[in-house]
PyMOL Python script that loads the backbone (N, CA, C, O; Angstrom):
from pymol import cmd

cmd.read_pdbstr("""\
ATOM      1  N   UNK A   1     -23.097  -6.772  24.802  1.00  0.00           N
ATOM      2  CA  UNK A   1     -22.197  -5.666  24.619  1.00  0.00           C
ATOM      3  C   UNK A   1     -21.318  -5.933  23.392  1.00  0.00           C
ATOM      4  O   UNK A   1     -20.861  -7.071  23.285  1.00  0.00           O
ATOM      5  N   UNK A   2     -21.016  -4.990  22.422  1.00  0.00           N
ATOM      6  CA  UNK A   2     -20.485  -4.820  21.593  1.00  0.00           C
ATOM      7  C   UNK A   2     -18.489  -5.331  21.553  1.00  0.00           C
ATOM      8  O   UNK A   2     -17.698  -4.705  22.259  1.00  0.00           O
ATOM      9  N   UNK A   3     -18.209  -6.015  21.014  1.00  0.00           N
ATOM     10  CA  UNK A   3     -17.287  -6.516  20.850  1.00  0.00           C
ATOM     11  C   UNK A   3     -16.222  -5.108  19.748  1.00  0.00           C
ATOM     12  O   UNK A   3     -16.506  -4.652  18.640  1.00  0.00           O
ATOM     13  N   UNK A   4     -15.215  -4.843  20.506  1.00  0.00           N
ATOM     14  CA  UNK A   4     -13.878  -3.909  19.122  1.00  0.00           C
ATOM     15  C   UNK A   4     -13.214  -4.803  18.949  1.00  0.00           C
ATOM     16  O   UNK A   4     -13.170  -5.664  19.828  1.00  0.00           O
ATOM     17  N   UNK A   5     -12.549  -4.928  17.921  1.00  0.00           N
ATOM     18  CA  UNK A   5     -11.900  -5.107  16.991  1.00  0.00           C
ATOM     19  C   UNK A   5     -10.595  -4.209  16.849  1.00  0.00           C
ATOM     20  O   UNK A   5     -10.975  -3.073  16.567  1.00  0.00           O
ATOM     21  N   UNK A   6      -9.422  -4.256  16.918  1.00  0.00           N
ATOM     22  CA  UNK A   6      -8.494  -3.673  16.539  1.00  0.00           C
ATOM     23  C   UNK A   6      -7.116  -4.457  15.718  1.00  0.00           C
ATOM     24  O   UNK A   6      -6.502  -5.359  16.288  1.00  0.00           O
ATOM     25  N   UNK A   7      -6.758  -4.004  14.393  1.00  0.00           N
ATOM     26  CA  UNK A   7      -5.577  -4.427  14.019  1.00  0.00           C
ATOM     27  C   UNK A   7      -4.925  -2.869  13.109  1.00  0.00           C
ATOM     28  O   UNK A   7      -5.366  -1.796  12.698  1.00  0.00           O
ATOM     29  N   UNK A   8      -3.296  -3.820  13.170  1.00  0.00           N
ATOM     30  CA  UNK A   8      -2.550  -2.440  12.230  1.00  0.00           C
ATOM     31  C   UNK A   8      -2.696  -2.420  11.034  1.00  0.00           C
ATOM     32  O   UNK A   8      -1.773  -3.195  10.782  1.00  0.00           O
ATOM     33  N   UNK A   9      -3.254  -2.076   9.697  1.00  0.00           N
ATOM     34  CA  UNK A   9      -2.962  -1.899   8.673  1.00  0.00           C
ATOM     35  C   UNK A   9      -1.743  -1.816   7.601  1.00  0.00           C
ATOM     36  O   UNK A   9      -1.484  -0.734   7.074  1.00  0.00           O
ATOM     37  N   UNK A  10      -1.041  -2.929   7.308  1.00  0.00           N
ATOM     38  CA  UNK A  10       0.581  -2.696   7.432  1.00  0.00           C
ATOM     39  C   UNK A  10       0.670  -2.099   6.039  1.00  0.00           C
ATOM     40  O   UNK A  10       1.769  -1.605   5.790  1.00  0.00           O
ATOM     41  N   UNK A  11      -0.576  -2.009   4.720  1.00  0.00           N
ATOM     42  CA  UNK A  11      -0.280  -0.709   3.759  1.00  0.00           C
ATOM     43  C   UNK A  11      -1.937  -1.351   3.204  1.00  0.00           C
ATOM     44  O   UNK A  11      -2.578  -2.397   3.104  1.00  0.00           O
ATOM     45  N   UNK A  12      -2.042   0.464   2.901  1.00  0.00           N
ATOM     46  CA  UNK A  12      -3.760   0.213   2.278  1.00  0.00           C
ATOM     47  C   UNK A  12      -3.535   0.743   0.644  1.00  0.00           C
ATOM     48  O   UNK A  12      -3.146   1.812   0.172  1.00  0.00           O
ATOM     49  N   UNK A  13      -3.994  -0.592   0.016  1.00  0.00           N
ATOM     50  CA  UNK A  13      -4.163  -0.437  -1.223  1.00  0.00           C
ATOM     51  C   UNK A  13      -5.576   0.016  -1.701  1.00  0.00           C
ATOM     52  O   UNK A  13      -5.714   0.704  -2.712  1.00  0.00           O
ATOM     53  N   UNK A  14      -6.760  -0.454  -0.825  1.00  0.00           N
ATOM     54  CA  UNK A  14      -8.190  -0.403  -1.018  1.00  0.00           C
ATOM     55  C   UNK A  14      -8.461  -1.470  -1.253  1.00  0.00           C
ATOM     56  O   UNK A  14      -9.523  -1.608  -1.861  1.00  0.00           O
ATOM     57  N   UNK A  15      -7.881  -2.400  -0.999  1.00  0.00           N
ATOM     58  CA  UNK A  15      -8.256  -3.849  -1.248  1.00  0.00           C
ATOM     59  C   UNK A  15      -8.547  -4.451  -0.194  1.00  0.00           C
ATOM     60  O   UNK A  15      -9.363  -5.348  -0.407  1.00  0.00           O
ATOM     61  N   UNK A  16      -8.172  -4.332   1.085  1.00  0.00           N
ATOM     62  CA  UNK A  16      -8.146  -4.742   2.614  1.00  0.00           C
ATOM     63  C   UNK A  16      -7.801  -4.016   3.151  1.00  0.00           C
ATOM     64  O   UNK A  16      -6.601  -3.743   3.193  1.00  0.00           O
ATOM     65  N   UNK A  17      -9.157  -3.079   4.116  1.00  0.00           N
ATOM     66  CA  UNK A  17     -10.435  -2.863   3.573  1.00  0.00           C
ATOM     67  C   UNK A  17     -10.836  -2.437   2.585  1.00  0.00           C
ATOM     68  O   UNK A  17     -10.308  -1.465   2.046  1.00  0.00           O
ATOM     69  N   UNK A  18     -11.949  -3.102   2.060  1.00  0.00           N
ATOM     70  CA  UNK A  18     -12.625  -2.608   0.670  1.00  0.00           C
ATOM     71  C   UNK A  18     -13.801  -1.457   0.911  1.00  0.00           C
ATOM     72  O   UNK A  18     -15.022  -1.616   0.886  1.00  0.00           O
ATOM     73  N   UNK A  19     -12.871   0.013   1.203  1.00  0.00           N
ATOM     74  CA  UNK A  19     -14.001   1.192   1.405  1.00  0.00           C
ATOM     75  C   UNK A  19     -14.993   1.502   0.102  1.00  0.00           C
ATOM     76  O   UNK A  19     -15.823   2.409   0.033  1.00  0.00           O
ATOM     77  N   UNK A  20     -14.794   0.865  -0.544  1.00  0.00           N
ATOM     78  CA  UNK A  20     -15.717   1.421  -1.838  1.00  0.00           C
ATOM     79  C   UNK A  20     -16.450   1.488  -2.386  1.00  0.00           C
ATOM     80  O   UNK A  20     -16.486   0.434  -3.021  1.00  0.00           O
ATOM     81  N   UNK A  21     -17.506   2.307  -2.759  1.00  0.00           N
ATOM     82  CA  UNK A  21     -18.950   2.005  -3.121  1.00  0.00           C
ATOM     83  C   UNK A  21     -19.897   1.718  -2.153  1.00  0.00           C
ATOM     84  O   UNK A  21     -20.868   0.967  -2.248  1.00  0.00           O
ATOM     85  N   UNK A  22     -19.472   2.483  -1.075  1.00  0.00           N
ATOM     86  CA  UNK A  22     -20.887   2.710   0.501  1.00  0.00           C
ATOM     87  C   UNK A  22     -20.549   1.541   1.400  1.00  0.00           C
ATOM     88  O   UNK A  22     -20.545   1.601   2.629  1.00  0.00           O
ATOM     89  N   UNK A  23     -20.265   0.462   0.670  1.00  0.00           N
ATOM     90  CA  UNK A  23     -19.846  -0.511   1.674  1.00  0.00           C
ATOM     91  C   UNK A  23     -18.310  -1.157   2.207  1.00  0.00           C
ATOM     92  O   UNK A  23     -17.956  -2.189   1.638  1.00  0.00           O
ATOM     93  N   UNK A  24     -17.518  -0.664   3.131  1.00  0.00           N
ATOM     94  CA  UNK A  24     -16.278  -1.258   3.829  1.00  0.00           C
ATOM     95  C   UNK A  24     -16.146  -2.686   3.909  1.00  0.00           C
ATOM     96  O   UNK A  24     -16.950  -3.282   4.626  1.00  0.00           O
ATOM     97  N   UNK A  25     -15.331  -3.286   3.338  1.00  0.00           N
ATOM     98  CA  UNK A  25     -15.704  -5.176   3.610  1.00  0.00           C
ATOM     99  C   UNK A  25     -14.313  -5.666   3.843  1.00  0.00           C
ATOM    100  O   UNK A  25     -13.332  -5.335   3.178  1.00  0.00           O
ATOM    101  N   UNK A  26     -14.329  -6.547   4.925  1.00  0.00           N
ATOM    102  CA  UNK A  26     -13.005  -7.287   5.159  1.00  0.00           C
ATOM    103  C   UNK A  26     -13.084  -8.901   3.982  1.00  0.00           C
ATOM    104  O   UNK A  26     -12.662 -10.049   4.122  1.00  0.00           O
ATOM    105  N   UNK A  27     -13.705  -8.318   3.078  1.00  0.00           N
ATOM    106  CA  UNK A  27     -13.710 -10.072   2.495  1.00  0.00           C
ATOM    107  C   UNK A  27     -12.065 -10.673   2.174  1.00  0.00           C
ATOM    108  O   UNK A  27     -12.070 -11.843   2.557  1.00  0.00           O
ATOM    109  N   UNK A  28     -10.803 -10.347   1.670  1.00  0.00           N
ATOM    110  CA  UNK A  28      -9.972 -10.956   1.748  1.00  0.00           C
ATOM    111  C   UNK A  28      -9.392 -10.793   2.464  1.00  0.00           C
ATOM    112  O   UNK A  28      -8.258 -10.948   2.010  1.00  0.00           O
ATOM    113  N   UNK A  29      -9.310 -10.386   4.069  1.00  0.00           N
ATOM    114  CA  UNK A  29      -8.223 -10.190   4.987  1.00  0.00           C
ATOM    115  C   UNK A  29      -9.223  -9.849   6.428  1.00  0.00           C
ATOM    116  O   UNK A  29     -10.341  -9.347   6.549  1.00  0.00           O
ATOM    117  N   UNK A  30      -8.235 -10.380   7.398  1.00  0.00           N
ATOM    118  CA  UNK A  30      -8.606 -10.567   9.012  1.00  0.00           C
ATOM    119  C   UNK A  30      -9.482 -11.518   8.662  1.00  0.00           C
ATOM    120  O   UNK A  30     -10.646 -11.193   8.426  1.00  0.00           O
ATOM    121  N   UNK A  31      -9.045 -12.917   8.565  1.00  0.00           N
ATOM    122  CA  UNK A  31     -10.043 -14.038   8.560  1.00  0.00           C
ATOM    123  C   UNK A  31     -10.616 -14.623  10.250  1.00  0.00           C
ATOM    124  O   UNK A  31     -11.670 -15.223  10.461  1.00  0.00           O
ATOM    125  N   UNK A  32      -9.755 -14.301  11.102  1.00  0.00           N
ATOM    126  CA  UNK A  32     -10.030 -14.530  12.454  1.00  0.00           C
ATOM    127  C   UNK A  32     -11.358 -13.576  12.707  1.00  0.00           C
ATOM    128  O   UNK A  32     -12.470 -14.086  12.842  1.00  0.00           O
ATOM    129  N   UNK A  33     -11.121 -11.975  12.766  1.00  0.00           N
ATOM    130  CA  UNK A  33     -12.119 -10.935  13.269  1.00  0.00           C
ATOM    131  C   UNK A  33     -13.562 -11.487  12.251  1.00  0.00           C
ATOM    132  O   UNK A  33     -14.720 -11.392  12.658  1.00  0.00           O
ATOM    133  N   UNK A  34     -13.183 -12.051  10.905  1.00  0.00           N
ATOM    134  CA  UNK A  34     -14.206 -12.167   9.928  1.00  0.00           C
ATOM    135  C   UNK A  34     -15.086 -13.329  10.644  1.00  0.00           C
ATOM    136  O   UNK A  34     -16.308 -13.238  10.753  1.00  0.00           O
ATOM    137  N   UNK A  35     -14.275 -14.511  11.153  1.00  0.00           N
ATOM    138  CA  UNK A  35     -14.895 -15.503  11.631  1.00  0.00           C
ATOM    139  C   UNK A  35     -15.849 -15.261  13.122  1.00  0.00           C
ATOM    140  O   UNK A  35     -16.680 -16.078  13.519  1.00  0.00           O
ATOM    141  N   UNK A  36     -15.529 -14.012  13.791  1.00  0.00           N
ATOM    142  CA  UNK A  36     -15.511 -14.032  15.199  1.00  0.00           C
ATOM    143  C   UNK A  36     -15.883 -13.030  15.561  1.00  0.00           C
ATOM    144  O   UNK A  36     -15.854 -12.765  16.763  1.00  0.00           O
ATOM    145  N   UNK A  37     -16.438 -11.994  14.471  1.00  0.00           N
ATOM    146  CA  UNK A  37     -17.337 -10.738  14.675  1.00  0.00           C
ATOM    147  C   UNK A  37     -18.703 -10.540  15.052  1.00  0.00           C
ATOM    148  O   UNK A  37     -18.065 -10.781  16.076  1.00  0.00           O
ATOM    149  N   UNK A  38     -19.557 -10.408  15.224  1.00  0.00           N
ATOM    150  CA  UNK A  38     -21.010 -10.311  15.363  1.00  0.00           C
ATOM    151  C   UNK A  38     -21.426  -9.181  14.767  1.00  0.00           C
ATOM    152  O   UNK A  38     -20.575  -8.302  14.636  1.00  0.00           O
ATOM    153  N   UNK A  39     -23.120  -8.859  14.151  1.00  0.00           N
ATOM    154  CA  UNK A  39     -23.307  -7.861  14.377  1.00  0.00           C
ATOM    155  C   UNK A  39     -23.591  -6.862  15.229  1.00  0.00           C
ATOM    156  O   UNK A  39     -24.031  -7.211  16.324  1.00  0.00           O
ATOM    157  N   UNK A  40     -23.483  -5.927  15.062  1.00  0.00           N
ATOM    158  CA  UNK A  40     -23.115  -5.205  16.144  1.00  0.00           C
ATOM    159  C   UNK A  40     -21.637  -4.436  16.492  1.00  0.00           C
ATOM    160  O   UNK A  40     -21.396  -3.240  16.658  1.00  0.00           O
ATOM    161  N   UNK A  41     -20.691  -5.713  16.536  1.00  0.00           N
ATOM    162  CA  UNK A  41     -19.335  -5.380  16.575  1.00  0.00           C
ATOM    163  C   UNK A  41     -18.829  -3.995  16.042  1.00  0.00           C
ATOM    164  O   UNK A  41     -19.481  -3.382  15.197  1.00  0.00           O
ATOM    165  N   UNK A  42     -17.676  -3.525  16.543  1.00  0.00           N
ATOM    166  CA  UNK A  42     -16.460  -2.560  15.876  1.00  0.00           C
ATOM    167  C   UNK A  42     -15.376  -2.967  15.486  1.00  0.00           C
ATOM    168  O   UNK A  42     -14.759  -3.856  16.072  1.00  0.00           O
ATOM    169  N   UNK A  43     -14.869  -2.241  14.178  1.00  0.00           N
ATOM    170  CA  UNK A  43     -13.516  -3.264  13.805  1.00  0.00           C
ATOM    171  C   UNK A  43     -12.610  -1.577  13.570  1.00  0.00           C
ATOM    172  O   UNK A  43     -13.168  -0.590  13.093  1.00  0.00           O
ATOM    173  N   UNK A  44     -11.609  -1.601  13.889  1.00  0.00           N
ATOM    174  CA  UNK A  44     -11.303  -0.368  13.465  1.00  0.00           C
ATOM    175  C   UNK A  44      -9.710  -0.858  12.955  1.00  0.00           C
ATOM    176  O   UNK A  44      -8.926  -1.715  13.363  1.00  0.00           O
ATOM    177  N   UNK A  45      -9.683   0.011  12.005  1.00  0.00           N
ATOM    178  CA  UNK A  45      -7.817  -0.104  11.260  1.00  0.00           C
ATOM    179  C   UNK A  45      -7.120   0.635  11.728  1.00  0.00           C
ATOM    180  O   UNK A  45      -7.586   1.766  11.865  1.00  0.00           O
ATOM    181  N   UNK A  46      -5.561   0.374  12.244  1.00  0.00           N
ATOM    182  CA  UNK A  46      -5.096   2.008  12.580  1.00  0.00           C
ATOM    183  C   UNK A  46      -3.396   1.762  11.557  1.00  0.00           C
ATOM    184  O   UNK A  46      -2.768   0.748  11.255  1.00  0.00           O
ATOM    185  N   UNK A  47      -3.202   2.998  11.339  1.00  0.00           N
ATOM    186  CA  UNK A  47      -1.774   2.768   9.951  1.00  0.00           C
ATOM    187  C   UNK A  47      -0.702   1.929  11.140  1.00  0.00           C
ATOM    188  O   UNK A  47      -0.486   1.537  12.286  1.00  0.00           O
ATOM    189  N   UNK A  48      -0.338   2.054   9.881  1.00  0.00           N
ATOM    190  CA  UNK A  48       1.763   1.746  10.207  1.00  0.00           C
ATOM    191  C   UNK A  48       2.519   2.342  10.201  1.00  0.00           C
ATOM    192  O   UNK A  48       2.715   2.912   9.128  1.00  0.00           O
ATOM    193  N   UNK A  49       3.291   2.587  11.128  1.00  0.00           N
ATOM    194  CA  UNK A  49       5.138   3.815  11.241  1.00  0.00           C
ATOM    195  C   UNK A  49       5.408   3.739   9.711  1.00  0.00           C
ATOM    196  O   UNK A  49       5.470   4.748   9.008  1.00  0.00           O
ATOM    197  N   UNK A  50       5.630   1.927   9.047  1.00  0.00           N
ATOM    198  CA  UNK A  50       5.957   1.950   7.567  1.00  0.00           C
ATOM    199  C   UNK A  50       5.161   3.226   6.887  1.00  0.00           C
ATOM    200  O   UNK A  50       5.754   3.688   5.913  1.00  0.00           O
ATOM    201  N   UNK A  51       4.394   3.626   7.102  1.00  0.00           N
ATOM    202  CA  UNK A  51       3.999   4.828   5.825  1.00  0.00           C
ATOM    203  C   UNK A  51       3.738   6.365   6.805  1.00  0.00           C
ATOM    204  O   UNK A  51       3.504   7.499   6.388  1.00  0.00           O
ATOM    205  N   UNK A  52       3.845   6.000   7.849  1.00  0.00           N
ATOM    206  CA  UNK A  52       3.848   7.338   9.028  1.00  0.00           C
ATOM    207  C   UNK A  52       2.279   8.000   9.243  1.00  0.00           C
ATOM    208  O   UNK A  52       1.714   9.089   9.347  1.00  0.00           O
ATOM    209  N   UNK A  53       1.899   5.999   9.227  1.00  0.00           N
ATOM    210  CA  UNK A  53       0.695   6.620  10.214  1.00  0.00           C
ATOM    211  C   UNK A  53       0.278   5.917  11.958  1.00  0.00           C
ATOM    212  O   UNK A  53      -0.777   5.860  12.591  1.00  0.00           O
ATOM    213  N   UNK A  54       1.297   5.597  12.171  1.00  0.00           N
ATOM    214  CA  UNK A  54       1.370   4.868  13.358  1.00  0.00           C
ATOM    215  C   UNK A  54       0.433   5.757  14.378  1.00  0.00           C
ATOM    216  O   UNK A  54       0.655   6.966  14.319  1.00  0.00           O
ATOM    217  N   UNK A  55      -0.516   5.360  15.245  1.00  0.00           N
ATOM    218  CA  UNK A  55      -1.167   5.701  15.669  1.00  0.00           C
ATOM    219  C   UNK A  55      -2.552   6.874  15.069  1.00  0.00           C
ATOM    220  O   UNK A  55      -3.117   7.822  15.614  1.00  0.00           O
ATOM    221  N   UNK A  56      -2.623   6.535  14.364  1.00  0.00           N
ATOM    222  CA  UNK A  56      -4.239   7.521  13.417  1.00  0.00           C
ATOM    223  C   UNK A  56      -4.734   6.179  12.961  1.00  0.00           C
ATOM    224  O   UNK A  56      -4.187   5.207  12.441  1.00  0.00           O
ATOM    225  N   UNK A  57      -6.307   6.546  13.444  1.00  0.00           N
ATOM    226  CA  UNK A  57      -7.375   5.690  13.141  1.00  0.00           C
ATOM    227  C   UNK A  57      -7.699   5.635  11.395  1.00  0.00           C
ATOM    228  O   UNK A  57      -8.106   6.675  10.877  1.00  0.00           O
ATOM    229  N   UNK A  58      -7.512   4.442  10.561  1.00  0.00           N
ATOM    230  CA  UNK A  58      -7.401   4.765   9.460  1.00  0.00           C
ATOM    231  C   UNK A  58      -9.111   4.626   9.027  1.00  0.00           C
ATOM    232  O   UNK A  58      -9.664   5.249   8.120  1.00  0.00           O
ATOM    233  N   UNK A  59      -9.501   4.010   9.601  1.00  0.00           N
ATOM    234  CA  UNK A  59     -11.235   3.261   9.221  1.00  0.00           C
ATOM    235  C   UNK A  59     -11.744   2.984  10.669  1.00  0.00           C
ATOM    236  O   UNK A  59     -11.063   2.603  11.621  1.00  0.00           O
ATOM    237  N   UNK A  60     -13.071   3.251  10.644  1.00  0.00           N
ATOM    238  CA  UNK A  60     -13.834   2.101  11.968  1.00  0.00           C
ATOM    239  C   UNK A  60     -14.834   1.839  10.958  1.00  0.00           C
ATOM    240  O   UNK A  60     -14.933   2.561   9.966  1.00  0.00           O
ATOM    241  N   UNK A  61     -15.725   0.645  11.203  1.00  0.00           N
ATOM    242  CA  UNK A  61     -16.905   0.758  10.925  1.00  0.00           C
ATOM    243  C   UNK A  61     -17.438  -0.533  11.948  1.00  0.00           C
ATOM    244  O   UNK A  61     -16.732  -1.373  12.505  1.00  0.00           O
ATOM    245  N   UNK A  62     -19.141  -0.364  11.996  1.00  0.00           N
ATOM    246  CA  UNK A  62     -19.727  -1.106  12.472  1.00  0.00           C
ATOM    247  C   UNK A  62     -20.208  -2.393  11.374  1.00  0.00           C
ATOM    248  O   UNK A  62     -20.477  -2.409  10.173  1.00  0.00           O
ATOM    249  N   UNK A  63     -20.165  -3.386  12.402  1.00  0.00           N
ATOM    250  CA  UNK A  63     -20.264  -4.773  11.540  1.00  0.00           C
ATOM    251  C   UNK A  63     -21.912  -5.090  11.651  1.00  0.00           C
ATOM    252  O   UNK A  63     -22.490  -5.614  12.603  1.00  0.00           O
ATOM    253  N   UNK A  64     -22.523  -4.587  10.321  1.00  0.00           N
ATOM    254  CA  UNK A  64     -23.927  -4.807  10.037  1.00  0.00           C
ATOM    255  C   UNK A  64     -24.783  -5.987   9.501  1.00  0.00           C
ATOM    256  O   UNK A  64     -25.941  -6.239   9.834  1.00  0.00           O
ATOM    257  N   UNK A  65     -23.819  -6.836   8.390  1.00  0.00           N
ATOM    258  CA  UNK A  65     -24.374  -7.594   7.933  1.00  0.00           C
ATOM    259  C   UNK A  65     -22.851  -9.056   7.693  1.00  0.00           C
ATOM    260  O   UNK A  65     -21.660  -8.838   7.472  1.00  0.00           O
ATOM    261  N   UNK A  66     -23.259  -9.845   7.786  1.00  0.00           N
ATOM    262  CA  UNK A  66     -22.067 -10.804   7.954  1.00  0.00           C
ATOM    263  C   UNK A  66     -22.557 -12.236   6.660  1.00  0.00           C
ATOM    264  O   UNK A  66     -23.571 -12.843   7.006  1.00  0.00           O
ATOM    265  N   UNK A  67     -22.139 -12.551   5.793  1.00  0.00           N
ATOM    266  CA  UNK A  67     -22.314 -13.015   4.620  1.00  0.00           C
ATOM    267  C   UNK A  67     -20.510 -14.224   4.701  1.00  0.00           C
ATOM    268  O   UNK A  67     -19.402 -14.102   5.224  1.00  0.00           O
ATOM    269  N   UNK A  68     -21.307 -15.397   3.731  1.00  0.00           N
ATOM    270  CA  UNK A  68     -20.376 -16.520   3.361  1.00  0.00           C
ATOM    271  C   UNK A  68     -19.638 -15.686   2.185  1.00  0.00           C
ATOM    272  O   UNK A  68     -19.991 -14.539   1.913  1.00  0.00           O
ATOM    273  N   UNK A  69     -18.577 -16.356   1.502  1.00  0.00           N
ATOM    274  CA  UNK A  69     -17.923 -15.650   0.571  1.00  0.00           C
ATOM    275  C   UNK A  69     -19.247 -15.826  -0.824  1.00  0.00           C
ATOM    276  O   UNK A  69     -19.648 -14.927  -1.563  1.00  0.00           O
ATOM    277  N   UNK A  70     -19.607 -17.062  -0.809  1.00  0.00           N
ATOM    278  CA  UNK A  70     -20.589 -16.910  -2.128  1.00  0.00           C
ATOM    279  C   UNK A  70     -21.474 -15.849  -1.891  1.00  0.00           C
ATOM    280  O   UNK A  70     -21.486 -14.797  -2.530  1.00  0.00           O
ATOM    281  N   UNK A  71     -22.290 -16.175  -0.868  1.00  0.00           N
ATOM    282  CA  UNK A  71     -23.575 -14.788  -0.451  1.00  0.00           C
ATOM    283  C   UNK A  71     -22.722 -13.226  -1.254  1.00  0.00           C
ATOM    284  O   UNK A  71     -23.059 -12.528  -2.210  1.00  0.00           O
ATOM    285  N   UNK A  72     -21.531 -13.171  -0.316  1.00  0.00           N
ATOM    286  CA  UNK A  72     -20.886 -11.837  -1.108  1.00  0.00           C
ATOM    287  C   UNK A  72     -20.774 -11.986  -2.563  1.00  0.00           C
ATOM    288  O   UNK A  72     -21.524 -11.261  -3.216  1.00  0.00           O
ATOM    289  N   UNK A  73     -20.091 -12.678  -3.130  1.00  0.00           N
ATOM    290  CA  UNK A  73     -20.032 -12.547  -4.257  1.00  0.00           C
ATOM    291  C   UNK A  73     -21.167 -12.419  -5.190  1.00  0.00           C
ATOM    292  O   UNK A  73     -20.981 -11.591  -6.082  1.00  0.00           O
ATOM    293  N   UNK A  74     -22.427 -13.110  -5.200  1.00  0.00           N
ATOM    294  CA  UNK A  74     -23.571 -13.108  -5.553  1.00  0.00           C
ATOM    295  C   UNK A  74     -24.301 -11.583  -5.313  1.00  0.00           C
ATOM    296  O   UNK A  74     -24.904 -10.963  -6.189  1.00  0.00           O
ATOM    297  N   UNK A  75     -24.081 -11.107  -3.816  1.00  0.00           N
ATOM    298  CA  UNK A  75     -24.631  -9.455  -3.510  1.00  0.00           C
ATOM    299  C   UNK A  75     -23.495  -8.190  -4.359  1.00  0.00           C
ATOM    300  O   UNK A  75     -23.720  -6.980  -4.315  1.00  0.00           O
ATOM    301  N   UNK A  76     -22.463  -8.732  -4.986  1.00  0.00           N
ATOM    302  CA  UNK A  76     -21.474  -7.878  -5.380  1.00  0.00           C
ATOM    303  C   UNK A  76     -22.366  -7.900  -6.761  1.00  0.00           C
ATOM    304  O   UNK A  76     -23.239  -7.059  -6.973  1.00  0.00           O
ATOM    305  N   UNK A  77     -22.119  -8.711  -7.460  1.00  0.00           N
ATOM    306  CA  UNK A  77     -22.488  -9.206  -9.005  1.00  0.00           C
ATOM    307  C   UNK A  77     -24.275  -8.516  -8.875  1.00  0.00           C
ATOM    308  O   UNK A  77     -24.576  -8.004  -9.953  1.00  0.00           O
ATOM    309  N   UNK A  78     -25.133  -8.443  -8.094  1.00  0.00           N
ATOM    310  CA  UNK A  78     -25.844  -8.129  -8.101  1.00  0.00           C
ATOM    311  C   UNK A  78     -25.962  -6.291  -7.738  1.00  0.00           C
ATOM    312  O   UNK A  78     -26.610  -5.508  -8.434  1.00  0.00           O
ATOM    313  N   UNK A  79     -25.312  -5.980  -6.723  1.00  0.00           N
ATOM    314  CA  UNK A  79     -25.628  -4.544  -6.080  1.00  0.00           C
ATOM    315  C   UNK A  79     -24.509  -3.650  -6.476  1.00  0.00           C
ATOM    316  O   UNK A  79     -24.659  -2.479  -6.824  1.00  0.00           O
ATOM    317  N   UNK A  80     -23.411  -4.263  -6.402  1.00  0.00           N
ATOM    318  CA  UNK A  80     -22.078  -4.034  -5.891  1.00  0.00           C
ATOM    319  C   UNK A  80     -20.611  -3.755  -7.169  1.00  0.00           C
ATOM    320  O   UNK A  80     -19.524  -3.253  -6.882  1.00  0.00           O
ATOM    321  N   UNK A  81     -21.094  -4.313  -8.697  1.00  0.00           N
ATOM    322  CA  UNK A  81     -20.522  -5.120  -9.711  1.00  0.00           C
ATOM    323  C   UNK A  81     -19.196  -4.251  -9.650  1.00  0.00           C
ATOM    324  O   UNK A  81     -18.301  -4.895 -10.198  1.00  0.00           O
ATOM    325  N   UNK A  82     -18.745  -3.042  -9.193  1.00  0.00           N
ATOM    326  CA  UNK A  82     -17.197  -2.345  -9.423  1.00  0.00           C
ATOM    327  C   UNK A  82     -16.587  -3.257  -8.065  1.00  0.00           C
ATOM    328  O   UNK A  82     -15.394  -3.552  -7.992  1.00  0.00           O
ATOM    329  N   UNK A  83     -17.263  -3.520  -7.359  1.00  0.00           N
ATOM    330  CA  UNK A  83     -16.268  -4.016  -6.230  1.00  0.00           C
ATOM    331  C   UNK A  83     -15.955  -5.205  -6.389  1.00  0.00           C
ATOM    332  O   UNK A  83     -15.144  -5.519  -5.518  1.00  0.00           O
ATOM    333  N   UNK A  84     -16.216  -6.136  -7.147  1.00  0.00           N
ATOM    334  CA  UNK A  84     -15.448  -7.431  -7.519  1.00  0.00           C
ATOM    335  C   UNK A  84     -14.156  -6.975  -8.512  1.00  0.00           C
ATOM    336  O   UNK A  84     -14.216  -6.083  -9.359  1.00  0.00           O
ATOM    337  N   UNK A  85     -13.263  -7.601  -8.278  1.00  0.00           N
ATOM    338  CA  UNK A  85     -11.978  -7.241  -9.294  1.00  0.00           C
ATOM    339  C   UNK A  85     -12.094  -7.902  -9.984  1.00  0.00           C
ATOM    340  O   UNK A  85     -12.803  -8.904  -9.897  1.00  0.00           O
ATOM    341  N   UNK A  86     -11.150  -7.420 -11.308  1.00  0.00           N
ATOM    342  CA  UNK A  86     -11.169  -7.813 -12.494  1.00  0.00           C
ATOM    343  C   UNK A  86      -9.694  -8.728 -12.991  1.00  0.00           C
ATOM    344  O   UNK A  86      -9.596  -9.166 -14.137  1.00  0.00           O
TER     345      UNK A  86
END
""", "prot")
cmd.dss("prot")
cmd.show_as("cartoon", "prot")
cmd.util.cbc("prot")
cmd.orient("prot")
C-alpha cells in the first residue's frame, strides 16, 4: 500500500518543488520523505497562512522514479538541461 507524504510549503519559489519541465522533483528539500519514499508513494505540498494559503493543496504528485543526486544531475544535463540552475 501506498505510503502519503504530507508537508507545509513555508514559500514556493519553484525551487522546492521543482515543477518544471514535466518533471516535479524534491532534489534540494524534504531530505527525510526523499530518503523514505518508495515508488509508488504520494507526496503532496499544502501552502502557508504566511502567503494565505493555509489549507489548499499546492502540488501532489506520485513518486515514479527515485535517483542518487549524481544519477539526477547526469539525467538533468542530459534530458532536463533548464532545470539545473545556473
Amino acid at each position: 500500500m501506498p505510503t502519503l507524504y504530507t508537508y507545509c510549503i513555508p514559500g514556493d519559489d519553484g525551487a522546492a518543488p521543482n515543477p518544471f519541465w514535466g518533471i516535479c522533483t524534491l532534489t534540494i528539500c524534504k531530505p527525510v520523505i526523499r530518503r523514505t519514499a518508495k515508488v509508488g508513494d504520494w507526496i503532496v505540498g499544502t501552502g502557508s497562512m504566511q502567503f494565505g494559503f493555509q489549507n489548499k493543496v499546492v502540488y501532489a504528485m506520485e513518486v515514479t522514479q527515485k535517483m542518487t543526486m549524481k544519477e539526477y544531475e547526469m539525467f538533468c544535463k542530459e534530458y532536463l538541461p533548464m532545470k539545473i540552475p545556473k
